[in-house]
C-alpha positions as CSV (number, residue, x, y, z in Angstrom):
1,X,0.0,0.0,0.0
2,X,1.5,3.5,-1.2
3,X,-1.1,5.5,0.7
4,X,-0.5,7.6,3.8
5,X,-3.6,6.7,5.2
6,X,-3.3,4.5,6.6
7,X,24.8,-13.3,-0.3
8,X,26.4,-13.6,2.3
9,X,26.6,-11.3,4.6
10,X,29.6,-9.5,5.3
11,X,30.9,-7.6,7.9
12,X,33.5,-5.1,8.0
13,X,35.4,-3.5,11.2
14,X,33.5,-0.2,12.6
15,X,34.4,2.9,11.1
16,X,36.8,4.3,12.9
17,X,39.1,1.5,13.2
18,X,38.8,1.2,9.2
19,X,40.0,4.6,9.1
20,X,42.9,3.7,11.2
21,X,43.9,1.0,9.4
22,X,43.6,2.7,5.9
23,X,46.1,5.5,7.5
24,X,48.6,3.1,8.4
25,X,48.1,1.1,5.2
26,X,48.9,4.6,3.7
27,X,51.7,5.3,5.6
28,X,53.1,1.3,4.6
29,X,52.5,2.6,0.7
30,X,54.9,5.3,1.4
31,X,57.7,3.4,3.1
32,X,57.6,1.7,0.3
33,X,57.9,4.1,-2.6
34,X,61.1,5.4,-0.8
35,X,59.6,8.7,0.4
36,X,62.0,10.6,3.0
37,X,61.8,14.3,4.3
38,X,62.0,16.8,1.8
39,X,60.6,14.8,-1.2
40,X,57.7,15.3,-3.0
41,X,54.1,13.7,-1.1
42,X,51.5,15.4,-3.0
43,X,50.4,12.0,-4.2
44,X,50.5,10.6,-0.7
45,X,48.3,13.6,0.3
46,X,46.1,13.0,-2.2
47,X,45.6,9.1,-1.4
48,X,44.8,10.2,2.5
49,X,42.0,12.7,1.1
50,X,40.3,10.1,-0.7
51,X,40.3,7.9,1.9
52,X,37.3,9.2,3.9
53,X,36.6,5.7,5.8
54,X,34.1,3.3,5.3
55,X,30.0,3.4,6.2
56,X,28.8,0.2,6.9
57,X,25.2,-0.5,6.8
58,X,22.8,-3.3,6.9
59,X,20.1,-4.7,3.5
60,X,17.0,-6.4,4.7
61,X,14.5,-7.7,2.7
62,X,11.8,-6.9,5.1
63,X,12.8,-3.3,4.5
64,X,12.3,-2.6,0.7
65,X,14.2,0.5,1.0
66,X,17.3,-0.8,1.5
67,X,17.3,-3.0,-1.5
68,X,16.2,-0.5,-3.9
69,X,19.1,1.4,-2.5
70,X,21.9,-0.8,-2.6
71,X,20.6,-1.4,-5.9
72,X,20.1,1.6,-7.5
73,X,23.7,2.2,-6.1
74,X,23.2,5.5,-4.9
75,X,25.1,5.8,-1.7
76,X,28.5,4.5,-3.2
77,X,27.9,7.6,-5.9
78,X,27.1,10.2,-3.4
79,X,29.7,9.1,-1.0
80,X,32.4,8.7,-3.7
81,X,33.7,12.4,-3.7
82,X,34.2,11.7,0.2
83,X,36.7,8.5,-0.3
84,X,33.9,7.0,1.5
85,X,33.4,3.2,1.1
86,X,30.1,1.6,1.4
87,X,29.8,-1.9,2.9
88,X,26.6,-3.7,3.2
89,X,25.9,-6.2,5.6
90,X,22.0,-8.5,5.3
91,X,20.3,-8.6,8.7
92,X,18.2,-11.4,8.8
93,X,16.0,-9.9,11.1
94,X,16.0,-6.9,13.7
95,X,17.5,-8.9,16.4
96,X,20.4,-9.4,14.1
97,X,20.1,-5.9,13.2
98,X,20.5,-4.6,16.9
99,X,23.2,-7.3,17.9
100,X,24.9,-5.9,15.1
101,X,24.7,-2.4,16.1
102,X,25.9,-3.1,19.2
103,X,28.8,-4.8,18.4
104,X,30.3,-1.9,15.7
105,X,29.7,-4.2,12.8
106,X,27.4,-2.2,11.5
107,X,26.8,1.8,11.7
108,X,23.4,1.7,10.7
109,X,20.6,-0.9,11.0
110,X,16.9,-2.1,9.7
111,X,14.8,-2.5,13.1
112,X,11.4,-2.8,14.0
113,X,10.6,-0.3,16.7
114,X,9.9,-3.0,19.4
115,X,13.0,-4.4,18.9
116,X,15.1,-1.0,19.0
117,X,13.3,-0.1,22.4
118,X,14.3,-3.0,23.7
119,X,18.2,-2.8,23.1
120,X,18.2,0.5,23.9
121,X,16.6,0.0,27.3
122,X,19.3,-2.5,27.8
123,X,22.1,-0.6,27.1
124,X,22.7,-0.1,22.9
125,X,23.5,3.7,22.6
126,X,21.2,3.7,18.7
127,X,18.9,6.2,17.7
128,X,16.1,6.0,15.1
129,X,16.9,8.3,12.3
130,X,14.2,7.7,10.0
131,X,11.0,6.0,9.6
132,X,10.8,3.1,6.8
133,X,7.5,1.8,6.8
134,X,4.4,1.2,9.0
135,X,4.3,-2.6,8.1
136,X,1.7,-5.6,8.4
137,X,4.6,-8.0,8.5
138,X,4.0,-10.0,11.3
139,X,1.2,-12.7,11.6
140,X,0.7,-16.3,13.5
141,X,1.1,-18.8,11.0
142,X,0.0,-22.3,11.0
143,X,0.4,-25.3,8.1
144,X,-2.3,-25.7,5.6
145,X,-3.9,-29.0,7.1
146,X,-3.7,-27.5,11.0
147,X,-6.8,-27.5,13.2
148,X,-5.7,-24.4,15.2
149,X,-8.0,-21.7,14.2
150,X,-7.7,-19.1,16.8
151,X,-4.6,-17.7,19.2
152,X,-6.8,-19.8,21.8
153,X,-6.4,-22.6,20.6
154,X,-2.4,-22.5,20.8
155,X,-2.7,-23.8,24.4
156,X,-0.3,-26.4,24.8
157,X,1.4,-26.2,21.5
158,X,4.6,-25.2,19.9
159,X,5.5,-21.8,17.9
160,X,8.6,-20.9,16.8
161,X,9.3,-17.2,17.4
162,X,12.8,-15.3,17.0
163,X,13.2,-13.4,20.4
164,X,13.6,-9.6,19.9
165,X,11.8,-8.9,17.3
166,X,8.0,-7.7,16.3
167,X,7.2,-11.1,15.3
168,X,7.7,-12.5,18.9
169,X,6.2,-9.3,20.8
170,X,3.3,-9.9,18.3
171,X,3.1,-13.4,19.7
172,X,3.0,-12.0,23.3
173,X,0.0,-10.0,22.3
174,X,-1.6,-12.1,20.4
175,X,-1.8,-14.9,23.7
176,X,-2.6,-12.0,26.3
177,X,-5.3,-10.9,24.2
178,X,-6.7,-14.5,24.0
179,X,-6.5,-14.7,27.9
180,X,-2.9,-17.0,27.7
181,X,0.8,-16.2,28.3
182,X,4.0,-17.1,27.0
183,X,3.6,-20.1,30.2
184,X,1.0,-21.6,28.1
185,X,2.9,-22.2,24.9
186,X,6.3,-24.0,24.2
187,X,8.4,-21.2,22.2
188,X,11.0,-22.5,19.9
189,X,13.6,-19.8,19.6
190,X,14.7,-19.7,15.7
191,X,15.8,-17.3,13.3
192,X,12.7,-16.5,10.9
193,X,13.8,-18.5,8.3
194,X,14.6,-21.2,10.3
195,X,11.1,-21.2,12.1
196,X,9.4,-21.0,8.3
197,X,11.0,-24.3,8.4
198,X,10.1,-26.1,10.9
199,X,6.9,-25.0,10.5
200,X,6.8,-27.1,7.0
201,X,8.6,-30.1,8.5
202,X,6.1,-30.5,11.0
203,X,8.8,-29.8,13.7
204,X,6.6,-27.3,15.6
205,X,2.6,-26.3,15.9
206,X,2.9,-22.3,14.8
207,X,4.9,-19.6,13.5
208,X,5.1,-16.0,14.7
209,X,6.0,-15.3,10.9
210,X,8.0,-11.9,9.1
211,X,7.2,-11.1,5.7
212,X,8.5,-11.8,3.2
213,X,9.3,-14.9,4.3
214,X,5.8,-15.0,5.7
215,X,4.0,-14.7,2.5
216,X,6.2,-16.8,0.3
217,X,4.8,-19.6,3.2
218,X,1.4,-18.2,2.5
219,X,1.6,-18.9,-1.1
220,X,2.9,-22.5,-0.4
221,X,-0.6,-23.4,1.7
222,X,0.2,-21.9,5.4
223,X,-2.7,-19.9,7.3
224,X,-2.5,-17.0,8.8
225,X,-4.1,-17.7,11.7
226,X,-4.6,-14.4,13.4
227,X,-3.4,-10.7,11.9
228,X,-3.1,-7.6,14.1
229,X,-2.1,-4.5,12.6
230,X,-2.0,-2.4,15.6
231,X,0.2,-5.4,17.1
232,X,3.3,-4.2,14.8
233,X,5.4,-1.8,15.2
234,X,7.1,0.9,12.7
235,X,10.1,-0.5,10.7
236,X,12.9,1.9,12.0
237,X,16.5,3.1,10.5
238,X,18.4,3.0,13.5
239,X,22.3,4.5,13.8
240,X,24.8,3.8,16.7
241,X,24.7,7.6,18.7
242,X,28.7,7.1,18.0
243,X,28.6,7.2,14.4
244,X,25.8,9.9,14.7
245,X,28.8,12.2,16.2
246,X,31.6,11.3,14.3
247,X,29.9,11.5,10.8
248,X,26.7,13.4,10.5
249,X,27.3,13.8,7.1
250,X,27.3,10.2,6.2
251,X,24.0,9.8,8.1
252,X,22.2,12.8,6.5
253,X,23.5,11.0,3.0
254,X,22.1,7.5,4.3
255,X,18.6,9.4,5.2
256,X,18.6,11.1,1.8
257,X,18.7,8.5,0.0
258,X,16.3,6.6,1.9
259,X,13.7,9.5,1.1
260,X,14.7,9.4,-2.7
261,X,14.1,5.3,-2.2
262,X,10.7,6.1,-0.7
263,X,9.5,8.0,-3.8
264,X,11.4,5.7,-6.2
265,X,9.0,3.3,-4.6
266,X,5.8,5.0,-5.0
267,X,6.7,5.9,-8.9
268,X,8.2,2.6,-9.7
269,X,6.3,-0.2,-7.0
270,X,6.4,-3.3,-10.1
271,X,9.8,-2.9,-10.0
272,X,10.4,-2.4,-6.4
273,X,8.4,-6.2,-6.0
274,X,10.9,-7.3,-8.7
275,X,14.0,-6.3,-6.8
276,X,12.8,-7.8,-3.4
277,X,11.5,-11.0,-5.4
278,X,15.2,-11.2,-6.5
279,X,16.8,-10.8,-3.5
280,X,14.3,-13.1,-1.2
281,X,14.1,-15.6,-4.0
282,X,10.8,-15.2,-4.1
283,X,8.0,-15.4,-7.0
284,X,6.9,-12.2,-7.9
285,X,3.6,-12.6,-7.4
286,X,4.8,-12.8,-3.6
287,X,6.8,-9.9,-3.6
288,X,3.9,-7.9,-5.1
289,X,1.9,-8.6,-2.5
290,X,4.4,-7.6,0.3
291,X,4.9,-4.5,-1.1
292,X,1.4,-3.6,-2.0
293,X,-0.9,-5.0,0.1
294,X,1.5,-5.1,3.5
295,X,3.7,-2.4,3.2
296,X,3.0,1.1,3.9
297,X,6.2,2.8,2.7
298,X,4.2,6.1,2.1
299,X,4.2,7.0,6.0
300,X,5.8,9.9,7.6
301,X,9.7,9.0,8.1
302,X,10.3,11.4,11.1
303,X,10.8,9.7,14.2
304,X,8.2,11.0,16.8
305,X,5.1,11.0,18.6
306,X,3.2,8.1,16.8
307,X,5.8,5.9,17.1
308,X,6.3,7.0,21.0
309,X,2.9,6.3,21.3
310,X,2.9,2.5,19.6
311,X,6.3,2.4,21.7
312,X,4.7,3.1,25.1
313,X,2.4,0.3,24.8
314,X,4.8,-2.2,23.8
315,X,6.8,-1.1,27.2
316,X,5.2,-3.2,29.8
317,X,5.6,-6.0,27.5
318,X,9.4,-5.4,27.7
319,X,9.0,-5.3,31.2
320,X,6.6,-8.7,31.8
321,X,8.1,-10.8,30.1
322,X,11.5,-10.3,32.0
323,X,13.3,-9.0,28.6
324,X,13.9,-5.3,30.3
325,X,14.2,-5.3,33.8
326,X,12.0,-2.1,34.8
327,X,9.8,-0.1,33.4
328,X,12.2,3.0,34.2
329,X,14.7,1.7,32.2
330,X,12.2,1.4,29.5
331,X,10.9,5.0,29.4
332,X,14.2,6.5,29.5
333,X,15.2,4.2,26.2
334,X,12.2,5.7,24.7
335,X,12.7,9.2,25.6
336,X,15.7,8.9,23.8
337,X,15.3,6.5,21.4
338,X,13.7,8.9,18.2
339,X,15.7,11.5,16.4
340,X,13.7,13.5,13.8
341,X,16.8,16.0,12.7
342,X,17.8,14.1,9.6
343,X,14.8,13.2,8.3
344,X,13.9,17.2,8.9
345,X,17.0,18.3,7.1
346,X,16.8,15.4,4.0
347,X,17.0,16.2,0.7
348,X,16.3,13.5,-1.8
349,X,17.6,15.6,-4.7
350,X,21.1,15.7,-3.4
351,X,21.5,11.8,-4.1
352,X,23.4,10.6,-7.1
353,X,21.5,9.9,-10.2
354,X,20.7,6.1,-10.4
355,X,23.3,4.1,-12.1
């Protein structure tokens, strides 16, 4: 939906040790040519300019955005006058994302908003820079020939779930609403993809599912046993505060061309379905739906008070089922947690023309 109504991963050492090592690279190269006081180092000069360090940031396909632009290849043009070297890194899902941030590996990261709160209130100095999308991408899944129709009748069962992530809050929901807790169900902890398949080998009951993965289940005969809109939470760009300091410049250029991808995406939505079906391996047919009927890409990407207010009702959650350890800790993450000065400075005009 466009309205407003409504590889191999690889990682790369954080920025500023990059930098470090390119500098002592550079000063190696120059050892080497036989450069002593007094000679000419214009070229060496020249080779430390254009090394302007290296932005590392994550693809996800359950953030369309991102693959249109790594593959429209417009932050390696923008950044290219800066000696700036783009690495991407594929989350497979926000807890990856997050345990990525925290670590340096990446700078900055595809998150749902539950997920963000959550490592922020434990400690992970990010803050969300811009808004993606205002998703439908999490639903409880169950196998074609299944006799569970409702969250109730879950009692007892299986469901695979990946900790950390919208998916498994949605599960949390989805049971308190249906007068059960997380006591009354047996949750397999997998990676998304992972519980897609145990979910078609029979090796557990349910699935808290993510699109796309989600709907390329869907097409194969899964259910989707319950659907909650309000139960997900914003898809979030989140940046370590860290990098935020040391290069604003690279952020703004990040945010930028995430706005030029969000009206790529509107003008061009047939091919924005063909570039996630490439990248998920899904049919296109799939993809299409994802990004039409489940996506909201058209929302408004600052960071503020509808996502605070989504945010504070996930809080308690963090809080109940022992993933945060106080609510206090949970309302200073969020007081902190949204950033709307990018997005309010972004200009998509300034990003390179598409390759």
């Amino acid at each position: 939906m466009f309205s407003r109504s409504s590889l191999p991963a690889r990682f790369s050492l954080p920025s500023r040790t990059a930098r470090t090592l390119g500098a002592l690279a550079a000063v190696a190269a120059l050892s080497l040519t036989g450069c002593v006081a007094g000679e000419d180092t214009t070229g060496a000069s020249a080779v430390q300019d254009a090394d302007g360090g290296t932005l590392t940031i994550d693809f996800a396909t359950y953030n369309p955005l991102s693959l249109i632009i790594k593959d429209q290849g417009w932050l390696e043009d923008s950044l290219a006058d800066e000696g700036v070297t783009v690495e991407w890194v594929q989350s497979a899902g926000s807890n990856k994302a997050n345990e990525n941030l925290r670590s340096g590996a990446i700078d900055i990261g595809s998150t749902a908003g539950s997920a963000a709160l959550l490592h922020r209130a434990n400690g992970s100095k990010i803050k969300a820079i811009d808004v993606f999308s205002q998703p439908e991408w999490s639903a409880l899944v169950v196998g074609a020939d299944s006799g569970i129709t409702s969250v109730a009748d879950l009692a007892g069962k299986s469901v695979a779930a990946t900790k950390g992530t919208d998916p498994y809050f949605f599960l949390v929901q989805a049971l308190d609403e249906a007068g059960l807790s997380l006591s009354d169900v047996t949750v397999e902890q997998l990676q998304h993809a992972d519980g897609r398949a145990a979910l078609d080998n029979g090796s557990v009951d349910a699935w808290a599912g993510l699109d796309p993965i989600m709907a390329g289940a869907e097409q194969n005969g899964a259910r989707l046993v319950y659907r909650n809109l309000g139960f997900n939470t914003y898809g979030l760009l989140a940046a370590n505060e860290s990098f935020l300091e040391e290069n604003p410049e690279q952020a703004q250029a990040v945010v930028n061309a995430y706005e030029k991808a969000r009206a790529w995406a509107a003008e061009h939505p047939d091919e924005t379905a063909e570039i996630l079906a490439d990248v998920a391996g899904l049919d296109p047919a799939v993809a299409k739906t994802v990004i039409l009927e489940r996506s909201n890409l058209d929302v408004d990407p600052a960071p503020g008070e509808d996502q605070r207010r989504v945010l504070a009702k996930i809080g308690p959650t963090l809080v109940e089922t022992g993933d945060v350890a106080s609510q206090e800790q949970v309302d200073e993450a969020l007081a902190g947690l949204l950033e709307d000065t990018y997005v309010s400075k972004a200009d998509p005009d300034a990003v390179a023309a598409s390759r």
